[in-house]
C-alpha positions, 0 to 999 in steps of 0.5 A: 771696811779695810778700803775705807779705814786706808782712806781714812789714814791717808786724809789725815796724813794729807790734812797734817802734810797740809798744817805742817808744810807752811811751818816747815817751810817757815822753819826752813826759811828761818834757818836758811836766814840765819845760816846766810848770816852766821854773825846774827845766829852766833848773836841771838845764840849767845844772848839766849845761852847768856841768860840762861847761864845766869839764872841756872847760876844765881838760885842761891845769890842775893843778886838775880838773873835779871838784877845782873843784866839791868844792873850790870849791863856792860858785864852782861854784854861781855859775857854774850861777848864771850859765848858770841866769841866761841861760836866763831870758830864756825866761821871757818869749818865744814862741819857748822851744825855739829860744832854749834851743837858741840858749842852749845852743850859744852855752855850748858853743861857748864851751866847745869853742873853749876846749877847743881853744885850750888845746889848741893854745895853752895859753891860756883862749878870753876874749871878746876872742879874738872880737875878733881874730878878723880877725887871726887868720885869715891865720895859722889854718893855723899852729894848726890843719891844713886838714883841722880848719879845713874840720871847723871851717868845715862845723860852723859852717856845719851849726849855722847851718842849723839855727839857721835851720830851727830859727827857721822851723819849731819852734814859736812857741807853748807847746806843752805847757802854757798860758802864765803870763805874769804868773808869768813876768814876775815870775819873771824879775824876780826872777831879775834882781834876784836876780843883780845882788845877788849879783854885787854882794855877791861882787864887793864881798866880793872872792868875785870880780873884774873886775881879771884879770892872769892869765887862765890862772890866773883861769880856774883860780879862778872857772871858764869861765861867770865869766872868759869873761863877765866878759872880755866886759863889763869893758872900760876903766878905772874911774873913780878916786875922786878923779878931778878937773880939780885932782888931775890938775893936781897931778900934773902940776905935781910931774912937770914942777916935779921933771923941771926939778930933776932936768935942772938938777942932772943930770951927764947930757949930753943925747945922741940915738943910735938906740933899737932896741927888739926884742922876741922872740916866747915868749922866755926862757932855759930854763936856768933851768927847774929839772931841764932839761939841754942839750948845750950853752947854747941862748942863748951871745949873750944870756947874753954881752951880759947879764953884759957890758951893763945887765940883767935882768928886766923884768915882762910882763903875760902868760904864754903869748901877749899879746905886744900887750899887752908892747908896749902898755905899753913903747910907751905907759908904761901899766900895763895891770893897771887895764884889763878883764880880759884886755882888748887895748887895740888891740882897744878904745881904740886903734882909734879913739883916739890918744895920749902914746907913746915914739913921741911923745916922741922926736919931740919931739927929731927922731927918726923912728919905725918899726915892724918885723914879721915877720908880718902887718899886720893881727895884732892890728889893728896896721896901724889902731893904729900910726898912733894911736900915732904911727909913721911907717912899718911894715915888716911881713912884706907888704913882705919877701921871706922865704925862711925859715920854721919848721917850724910856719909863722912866719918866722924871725928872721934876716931883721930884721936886714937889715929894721932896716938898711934903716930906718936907711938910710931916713932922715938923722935919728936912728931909734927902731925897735921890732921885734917878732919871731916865730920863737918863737911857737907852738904848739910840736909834740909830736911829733919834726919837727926832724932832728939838733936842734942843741940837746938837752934832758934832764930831761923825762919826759913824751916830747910835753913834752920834744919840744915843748922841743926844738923851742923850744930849737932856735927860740930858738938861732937867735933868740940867732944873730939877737941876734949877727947884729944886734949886730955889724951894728950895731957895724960900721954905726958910728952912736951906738945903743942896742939893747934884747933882751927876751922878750915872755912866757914860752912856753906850755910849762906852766912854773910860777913854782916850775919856775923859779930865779928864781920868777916866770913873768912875767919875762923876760930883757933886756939893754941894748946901747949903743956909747956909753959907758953904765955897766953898771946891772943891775936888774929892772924893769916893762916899762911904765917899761923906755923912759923909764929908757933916756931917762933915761940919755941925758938924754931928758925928753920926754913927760909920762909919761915925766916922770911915771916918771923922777920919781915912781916911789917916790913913795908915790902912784905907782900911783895917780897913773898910774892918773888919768893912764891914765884922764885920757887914754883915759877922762877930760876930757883935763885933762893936755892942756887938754881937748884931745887934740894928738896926730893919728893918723900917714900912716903909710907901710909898708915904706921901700922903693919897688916899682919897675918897671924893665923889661917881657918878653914870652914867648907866654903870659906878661909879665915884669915886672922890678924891685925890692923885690918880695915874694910879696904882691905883686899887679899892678892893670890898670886898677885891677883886681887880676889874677892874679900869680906871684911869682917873687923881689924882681925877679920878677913875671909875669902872663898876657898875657891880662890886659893890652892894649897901652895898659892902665895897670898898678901893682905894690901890696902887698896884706895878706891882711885885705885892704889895699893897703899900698905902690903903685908908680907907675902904667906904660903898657903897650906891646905888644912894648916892653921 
């Protein structure tokens, strides 16, 4: 019986050899084909990656994978021309099978993380999306549930291995046919040469361009091989063509020669009140989204305040996420449309550079400068980049206690107040505080989790779409409650202020600039509020000129850009003026300031309230630490080594007994999830028993 179930196993083993020997062969055949024609195999390979990287990455766009080869063949043939360029390299190395597979994956990486950010954000992945990596960590979970982050992890974790085995044991040497190095080499040259002419050509004939403004839509135009490259290489701003040590001196010398003329003649009385600016995260008014009911007005105290006070819409530089870079151009009265595509200047030449801000100007009259944050520090590297800019503290959510959050995550808004109120507290002098809130912030869940939402929404087919206006709607009127909130503490605090509310982009809620009355999805509502007098002066405006118009209205003129706006904004030689002056100062010689930056980075302090240690209790197995200002990063350091801590309220620490001996110095730090110490109360000794 044993014998003949052998005989059995080895018929079936001869009759698969049988089936599977022709397809081997066919297989080996079909290799060996391709291998002795690396031109042919880089071809097919980068048309089928081509197309595979347009439908991943048009799931969201009115434009289909197939819409944008038959429509826009040649961009098409151009993205193939891009993948079939970076398979070339095989032409002159050893290791050809592991550097197509490494080529390979690298593309579809690219087209599987796009694919998944425009599913959970709506906005196209840019190489720039790398570069934050860091920041975005502390907040994935508010994207992604655990159970995709471990999917996630344990992929990358298998490619990596075999990557790793790949190198090791594929083979080195050409397998299926002699190498052809001078054929190769010439080959690959000629690849080279090739695509630099004709990137160059289309480049010049404006076929395509390094200048993205909406990278939403750019991806819709040029394709994923295109944007994600050209995000990746054009970073900056381009040196201007008349450029010069002379023209930057007569930009200057007209801004100053027509601010002094301007100051002499003005009626204006120089006045110095607080400046808050306070930019809400996602924020728009839905009510002029065309087709959409409410059961009541989602926004009573925006719309209140802007036909009472100065407002209008002021020109964002993104849709659907980029609220650094809306803060970018108030804070440094910087257009960012001349920078790199899809660029985040606190990503490149913030992180080790300083510069002219509002921040710095109004220094210049004695005012101090906060930052506020309800998120993480280190989002966007705002923890490295504020002290470039100039602020003197930065209250981000490390240094508060927050007890309420969204559905999705993210700390809600009302908690602002109290955190603006404390700034001003803080110091004697006159305060300018930029806030940046984040209660509105994505991604915004298409299934029903909010219970009896206050505000309803008509007007949706679509019952995920609909769902997610529900929830934002829901969001953003609290976030108008906030806007009262603050109103009236201000009011009732009395000081001379003037409070500037605006949206930092529209959501990613597939809104169109024809679904809106008002025609164009990069405005977002403001208003100025102010108990100082000012005349109501409706307007729409960029968001780079929004704080030296406030200045301007206050009898403010400090800073050379802010000059440079307040004079020279009709100006036939406007933009291009400020394109000198942006390339001048980040870019250039510095001749705006004699060669020489005079701004130095900030000692910047975060939060404006001490950790203080008031009192020590004991229980069998734990120690209690009383005293104030205490958030849920807090951690205590024994001998400067950080212990496990529970975070009980802002009075409440306790740690294990087992941690501490009597003698042992210990301190209170806040400790940001990048991680960073932010704040460190005073060191204390312990003593056994003491309270």
């Amino acid at each position: 019986m044993k014998e003949r179930l052998t005989n059995i196993k080895n018929l079936i083993k001869e009759k698969i050899k049988f089936i599977l020997r022709p397809i081997w062969k066919v297989l080996t055949a079909i290799m060996k084909f391709f291998y002795e024609k690396p031109l042919l195999l880089n071809a097919v390979l980068a048309v089928i990656l081509a197309v595979v990287l347009e439908i991943a990455g048009r799931q969201t766009f009115p434009l289909s994978a197939w819409g944008f080869i038959s429509e826009k063949t040649t961009m098409f043939l151009y993205s193939v021309f891009i993948i079939f360029f970076s398979y070339s390299i095989v032409l002159i190395v050893r290791r050809r099978i592991f550097v197509y597979i490494v080529v390979s994956i690298l593309w579809g990486a690219v087209g599987l993380v796009n694919f998944m950010m425009l599913d959970s954000r709506n906005t196209p992945f840019t190489y720039v999306d790398i570069t934050l990596m860091k920041s975005v960590l502390p907040v994935i979970t508010n994207y992604y549930s655990i159970s995709s982050i471990i999917m996630m992890a344990v992929g990358l974790l298998i490619g990596l291995v075999l990557l790793v085995v790949g190198f090791l044991y594929l083979p080195s040497e050409d397998k299926f046919s002699k190498p052809r190095t001078i054929r190769n080499v010439v080959a690959f040259v000629v690849i080279v040469i090739a695509f630099c002419g004709t990137t160059k050509y289309n480049l010049n004939t404006g076929f395509i361009t390094t200048e993205i403004h909406n990278i939403r839509l750019a991806y819709s135009d040029y394709g994923t091989p295109y944007c994600f490259s050209v995000t990746a290489l054009k970073t900056g701003i381009d040196k201007p063509s008349d450029y010069s040590e002379e023209h930057i001196a007569q930009i200057k010398n007209k801004t100053e020669k027509d601010s002094k003329a301007i100051v002499k003649k003005s009626k204006i009385k120089k006045k110095k009140p607080n400046i808050i600016f306070v930019q809400l995260e996602s924020f728009f008014d839905p009510t002029q989204v065309k087709g959409l009911k409410f059961n009541k007005d989602p926004l009573p105290n925006f719309h209140k305040y802007m036909r009472e006070y100065s407002s209008g819409h002021t020109m964002t530089p993104s849709y659907g996420a980029g609220t650094a870079n809306t803060e970018f151009e108030i804070m440094t009265q910087m257009n960012l449309d001349v920078f790199g595509a899809a660029e985040y200047p606190y990503k490149t030449v913030l992180q080790d550079q300083t510069t002219e801000s509002v921040m710095t100007d109004l220094k210049q009259e004695g005012y101090s400068a906060h930052a506020i944050h309800n998120n993480s520090a280190a989002f966007y590297d705002r923890d490295l980049v504020f002290a470039n800019l100039g602020y003197d503290t930065f209250t981000s959510k490390e240094c508060m206690d927050i007890k309420k959050w969204t559905e999705n995550g993210w700390s809600k808004d009302e908690i602002l107040t109290g955190q603006i109120k404390s700034v001003l507290d803080s110091t004697p002098n006159q305060d300018f505080i930029y806030t940046i809130s984040v209660q509105g912030h994505g991604d915004y869940p298409s299934n029903e989790i909010i219970e009896n939402p206050v505000i309803d929404v008509e007007g949706i087919e679509d019952e995920a779409l609909r769902n997610k206006y529900i929830y934002y709607t829901n969001q953003i009127y609290q976030m108008d409650q906030f806007v009262e909130s603050l109103v009236q503490s201000l009011k009732k605090r009395g000081e001379d202020t003037i409070l500037v509310m605006y949206g930092d982009h529209l959501p990613s809620l597939d809104v169109e600039d024809e679904d809106l009355t008002y025609g164009n999805k990069y405005w977002t509502s403001y208003f100025i509020w102010d108990n100082i007098g000012l005349k109501k002066q409706d307007a729409n405006i960029e968001t780079y000129q929004l704080a030296s118009t406030i200045m301007d209205r206050v009898g403010l003129h400090d800073g050379l850009l802010t000059k440079f706006h307040q004079t020279q904004k009709d100006s036939d030689t406007y933009m291009e003026d400020l394109i000198n002056l942006q390339y001048d100062i980040f870019y250039g010689k510095n001749y705006i300031y004699n060669q020489e930056n005079p701004y130095e980075p900030t000692d910047i302090v975060f939060g404006v309230k001490d950790l203080e240690v008031k009192k020590i209790y004991e229980s069998d197995n734990s120690i209690f630490i009383w005293g104030n200002n205490f958030t849920n990063y807090c951690n205590v350091l024994v001998e400067d080594n950080k212990i496990s801590t529970t975070f009980h309220n802002e009075h409440l620490l306790e740690i294990s007994k087992e941690d501490i001996h009597d003698g042992d110095t210990f301190e209170v730090d806040i400790i940001s999830k990048a991680p960073r110490t932010l704040r460190r109360s005073p060191q204390y000794i312990y003593r056994k028993g003491a309270e």
